[in-house]
N, C-alpha and C positions, 0 to 999 in steps of 0.2 A: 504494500500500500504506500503510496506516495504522500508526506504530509508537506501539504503547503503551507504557509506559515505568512498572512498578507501583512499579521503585523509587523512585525520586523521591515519587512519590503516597504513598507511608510514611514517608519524610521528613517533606513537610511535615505530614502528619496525627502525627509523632508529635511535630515542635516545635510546632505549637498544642496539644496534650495539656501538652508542658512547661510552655508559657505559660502557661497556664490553672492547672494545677495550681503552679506559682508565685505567681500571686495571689491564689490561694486558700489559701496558706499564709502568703502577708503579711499579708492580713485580717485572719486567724485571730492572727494575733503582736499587728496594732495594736490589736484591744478584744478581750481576753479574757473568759470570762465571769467577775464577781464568785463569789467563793467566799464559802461562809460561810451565819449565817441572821443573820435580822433578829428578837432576841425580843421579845414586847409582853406585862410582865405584869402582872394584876390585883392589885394590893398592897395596897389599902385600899377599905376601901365606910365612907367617917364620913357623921353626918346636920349639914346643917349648916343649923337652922333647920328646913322641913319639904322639903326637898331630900336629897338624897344626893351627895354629891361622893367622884368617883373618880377612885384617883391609880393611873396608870400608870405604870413602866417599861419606860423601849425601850434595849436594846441593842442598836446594831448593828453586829453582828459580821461584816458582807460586807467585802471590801475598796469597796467604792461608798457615795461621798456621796447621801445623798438631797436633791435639791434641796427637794422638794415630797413629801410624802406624807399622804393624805388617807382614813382609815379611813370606812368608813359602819356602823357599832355600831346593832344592835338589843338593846333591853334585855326578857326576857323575866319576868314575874311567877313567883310561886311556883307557879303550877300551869301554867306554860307558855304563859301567853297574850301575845303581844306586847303592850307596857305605852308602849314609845318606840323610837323610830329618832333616832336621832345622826352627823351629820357629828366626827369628833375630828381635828383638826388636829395629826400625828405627824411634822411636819418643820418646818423643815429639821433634818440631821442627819448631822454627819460621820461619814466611816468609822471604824469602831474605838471611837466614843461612847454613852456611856450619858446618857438625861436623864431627868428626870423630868417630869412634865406632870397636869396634875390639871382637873378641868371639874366641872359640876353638870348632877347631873337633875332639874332643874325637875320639882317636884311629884308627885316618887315619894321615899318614905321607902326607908332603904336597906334593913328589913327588908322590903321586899315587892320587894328585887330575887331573881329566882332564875336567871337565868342570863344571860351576855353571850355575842353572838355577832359576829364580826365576817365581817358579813357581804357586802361585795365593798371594794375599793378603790374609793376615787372621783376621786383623782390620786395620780398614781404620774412623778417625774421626780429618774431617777438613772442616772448614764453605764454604758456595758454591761449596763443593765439594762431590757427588753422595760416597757410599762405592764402587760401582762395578766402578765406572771412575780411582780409583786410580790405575789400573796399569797401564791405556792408559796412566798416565801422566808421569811414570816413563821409564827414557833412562838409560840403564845398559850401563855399559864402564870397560876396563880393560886392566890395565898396566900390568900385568903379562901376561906367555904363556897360561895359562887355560882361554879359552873363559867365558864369561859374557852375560848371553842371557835371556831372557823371550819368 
């Protein structure tokens, strides 16, 4: 005769449920996710010579350091034609920091900028924080007329 024995078999099926769900809540305690956003905004468009140099601000307001962070900016003319693509170099950068950072568009005047886009990351390296999540975290903003958009 064959004795089955279910109690036991619920036993151990419910301490590997415990175990599991115990490491699934240490995890969860050792990287939590960064709170917060990362702002990037357009604050100046001067000409400087037959160039335009753009000064940015970056607040970042997540609790996470960015080691590396690397925007790819499309700069669109006044009637919307893409005019330049841009690597900007946005890191490194502590949490809870604001810097400022400024670059030039070679051989675009600033009145024929009409709109920035930032258009994907192109290195993203910051703890509890995925590469593809960093642009969900970034709010573009912009004091000048040319929109600031992703």
């Amino acid at each position: 005769m064959i004795d089955f024995r279910p109690v036991p078999v619920r036993r151990s099926l419910a301490f590997v449920l415990a175990a599991a769900l115990s490491v699934s809540a240490s995890l969860a305690q050792t990287s939590p996710a960064p709170s917060g956003t990362f702002s990037l905004e357009l604050n100046r468009l001067d000409g400087a010579g037959g160039d335009c140099r753009v000064t940015l601000v970056e607040k970042n307001g997540t609790s996470a350091a960015f080691a590396t962070l690397k925007f790819d900016l499309v700069v669109f003319d006044a009637e919307g034609i893409v005019a330049k693509r841009v690597g900007v170099d946005a890191g490194p950068l502590k949490a809870g920091r604001t810097v400022v950072k400024t670059f030039d568009l070679k051989g675009i005047a600033c009145d024929g900028v009409g709109r920035l886009l930032i258009n994907d990351v192109l290195a993203c390296e910051a703890e509890g924080i995925a590469a593809d999540a960093c642009l969900d975290l970034v709010e573009p903003r912009s004091r000048v007329a040319a929109p600031f958009d992703k």
